[in-house]
C-alpha positions as CSV (number, residue, x, y, z in Angstrom):
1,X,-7.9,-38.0,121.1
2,X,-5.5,-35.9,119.1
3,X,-4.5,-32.1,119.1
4,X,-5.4,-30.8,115.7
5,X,-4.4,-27.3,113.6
6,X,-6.6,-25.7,111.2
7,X,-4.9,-23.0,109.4
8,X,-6.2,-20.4,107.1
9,X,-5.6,-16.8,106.4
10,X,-9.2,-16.0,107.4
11,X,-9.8,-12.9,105.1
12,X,-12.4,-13.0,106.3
13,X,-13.9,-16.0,108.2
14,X,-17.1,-17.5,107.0
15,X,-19.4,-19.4,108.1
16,X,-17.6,-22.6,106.4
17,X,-15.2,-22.1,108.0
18,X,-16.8,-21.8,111.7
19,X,-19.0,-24.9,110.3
20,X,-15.6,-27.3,110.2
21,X,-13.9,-26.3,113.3
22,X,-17.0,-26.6,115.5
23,X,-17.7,-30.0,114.1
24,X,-13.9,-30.4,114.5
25,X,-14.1,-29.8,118.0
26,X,-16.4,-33.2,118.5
27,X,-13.4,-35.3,117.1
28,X,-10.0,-33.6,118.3
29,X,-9.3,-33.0,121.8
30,X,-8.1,-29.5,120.8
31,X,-7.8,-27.4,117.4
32,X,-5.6,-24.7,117.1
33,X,-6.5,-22.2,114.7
34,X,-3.5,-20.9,113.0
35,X,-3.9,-17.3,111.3
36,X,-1.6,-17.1,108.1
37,X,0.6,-14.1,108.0
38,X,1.7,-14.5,104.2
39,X,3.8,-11.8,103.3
40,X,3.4,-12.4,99.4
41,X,-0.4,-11.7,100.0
42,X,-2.4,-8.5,100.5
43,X,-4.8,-9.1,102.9
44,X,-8.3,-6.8,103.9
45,X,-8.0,-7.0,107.5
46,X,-4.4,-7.4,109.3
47,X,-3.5,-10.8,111.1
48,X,-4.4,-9.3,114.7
49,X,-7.3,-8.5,113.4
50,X,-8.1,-11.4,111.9
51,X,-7.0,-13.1,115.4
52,X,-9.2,-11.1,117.1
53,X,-12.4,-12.2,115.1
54,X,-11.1,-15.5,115.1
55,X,-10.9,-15.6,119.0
56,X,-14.3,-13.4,119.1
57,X,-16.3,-16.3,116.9
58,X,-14.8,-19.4,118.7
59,X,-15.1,-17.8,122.5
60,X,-17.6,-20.3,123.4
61,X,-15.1,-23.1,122.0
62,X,-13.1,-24.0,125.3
63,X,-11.0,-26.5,123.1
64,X,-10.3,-23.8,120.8
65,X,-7.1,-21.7,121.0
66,X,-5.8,-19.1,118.5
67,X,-2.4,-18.0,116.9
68,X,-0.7,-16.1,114.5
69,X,2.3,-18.4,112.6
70,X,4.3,-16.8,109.4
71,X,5.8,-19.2,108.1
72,X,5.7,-22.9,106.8
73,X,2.6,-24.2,108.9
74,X,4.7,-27.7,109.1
75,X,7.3,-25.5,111.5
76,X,4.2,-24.7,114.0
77,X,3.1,-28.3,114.2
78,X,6.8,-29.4,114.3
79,X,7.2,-26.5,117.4
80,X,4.1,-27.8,118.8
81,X,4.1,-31.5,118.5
82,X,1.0,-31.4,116.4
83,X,0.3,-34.1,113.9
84,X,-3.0,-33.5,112.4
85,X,-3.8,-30.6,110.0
86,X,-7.5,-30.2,109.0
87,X,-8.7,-29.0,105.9
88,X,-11.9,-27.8,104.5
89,X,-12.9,-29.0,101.2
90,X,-15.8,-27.2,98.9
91,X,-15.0,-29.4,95.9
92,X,-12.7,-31.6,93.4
93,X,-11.1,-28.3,92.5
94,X,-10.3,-28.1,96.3
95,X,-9.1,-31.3,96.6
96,X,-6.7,-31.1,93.7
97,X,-5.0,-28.5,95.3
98,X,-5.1,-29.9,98.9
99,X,-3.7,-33.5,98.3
100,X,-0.5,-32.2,96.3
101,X,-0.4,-29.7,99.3
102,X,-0.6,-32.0,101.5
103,X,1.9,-34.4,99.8
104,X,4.5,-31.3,100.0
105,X,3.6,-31.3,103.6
106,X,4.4,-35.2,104.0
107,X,7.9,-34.5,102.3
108,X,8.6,-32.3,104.7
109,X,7.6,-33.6,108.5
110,X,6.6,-37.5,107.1
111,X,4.9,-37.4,111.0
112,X,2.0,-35.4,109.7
113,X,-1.3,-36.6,108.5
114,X,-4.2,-34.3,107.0
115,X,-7.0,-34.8,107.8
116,X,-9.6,-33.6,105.0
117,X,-13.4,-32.4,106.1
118,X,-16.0,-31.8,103.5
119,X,-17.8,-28.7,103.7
120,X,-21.3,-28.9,104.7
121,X,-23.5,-28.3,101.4
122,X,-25.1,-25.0,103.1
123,X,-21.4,-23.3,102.7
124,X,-20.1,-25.0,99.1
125,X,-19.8,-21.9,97.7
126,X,-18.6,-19.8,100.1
127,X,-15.1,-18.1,99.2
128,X,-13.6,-15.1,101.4
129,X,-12.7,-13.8,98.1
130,X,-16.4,-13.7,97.1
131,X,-17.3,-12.3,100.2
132,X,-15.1,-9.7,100.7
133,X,-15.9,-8.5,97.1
134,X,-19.5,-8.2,97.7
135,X,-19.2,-6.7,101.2
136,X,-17.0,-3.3,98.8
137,X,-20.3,-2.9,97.0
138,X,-21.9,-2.6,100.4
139,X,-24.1,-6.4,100.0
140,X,-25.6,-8.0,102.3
141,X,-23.1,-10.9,103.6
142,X,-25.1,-11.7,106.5
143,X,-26.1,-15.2,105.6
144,X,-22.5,-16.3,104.5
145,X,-20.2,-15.1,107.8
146,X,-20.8,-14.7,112.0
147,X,-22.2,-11.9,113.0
148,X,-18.8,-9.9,114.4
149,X,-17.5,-10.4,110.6
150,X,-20.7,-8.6,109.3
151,X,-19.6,-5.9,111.6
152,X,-15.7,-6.1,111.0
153,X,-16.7,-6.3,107.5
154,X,-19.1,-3.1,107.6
155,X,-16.1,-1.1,109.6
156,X,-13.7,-1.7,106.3
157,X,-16.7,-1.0,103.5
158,X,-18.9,2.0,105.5
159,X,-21.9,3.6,104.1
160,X,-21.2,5.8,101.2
161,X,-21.4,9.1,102.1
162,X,-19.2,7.8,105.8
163,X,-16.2,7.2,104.2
């Protein structure tokens, strides 16, 4: 069994993405989850936030541990003597833009190998994006992320009138 990363920036997590590291967890001795601090992005929630709900989702994951990394995810794995780097796939359009990532990632540590997972069908259309957009106009997002997201989410977009 191998040791296995699983980055993402996480803004926020959804369900998908809970959905492919738990079923992650039956294959790879351990995942890391690896929170992207990208300083080129703007991002709803802060990375020790996003830690926090991170480590608050996968608590009853003892093969699960959680970092922050803010720069090229090949230096973590290179730093950590990980080879394996999961990704979650929705769809072709996914899949484009994962296999020429992961082909930059070959180029630069040729010890790595990604390791793709298809999303299950229940979370295709799932995008943080989406989510975070509909969670502004005070929507229900219940059904699309964990429940401590709901609330994290709730915190950031309150009630008019509590703002």
């Amino acid at each position: 069994m191998f040791k296995a990363v699983f980055p993402g920036s996480f803004d926020p997590p959804t369900l998908g993405h809970l959905n492919i590291i738990e079923r992650a967890c039956d294959i790879f001795e351990e995942i890391v989850v690896v929170v992207a601090e990208n300083r080129q992005k703007r991002y709803l929630f802060s990375a020790q936030e996003r830690l926090e709900i991170m480590e608050g989702m996968l608590k009853h994951k003892k093969n699960v541990h959680c970092r922050i990394w803010d720069s090229l995810i090949v230096d973590y794995m290179k730093q950590e003597g990980i080879q394996v780097l999961i990704r979650g796939i929705r769809g072709m359009e996914d899949f484009s833009y994962e296999f020429e990532l992961s082909m930059m990632n070959k180029a630069l540590h040729p010890g790595i190998e990604t390791f793709f997972m298809t999303t299950d069908p229940r979370y295709i259309v799932l995008r943080s994006s989406s989510i975070k957009e509909l969670a502004s106009f005070r929507g229900d997002v219940s059904l699309m992320v964990p429940p401590i997201v709901v609330e994290a989410l709730k915190a950031k977009f309150p009630p008019e009138g509590n703002n």
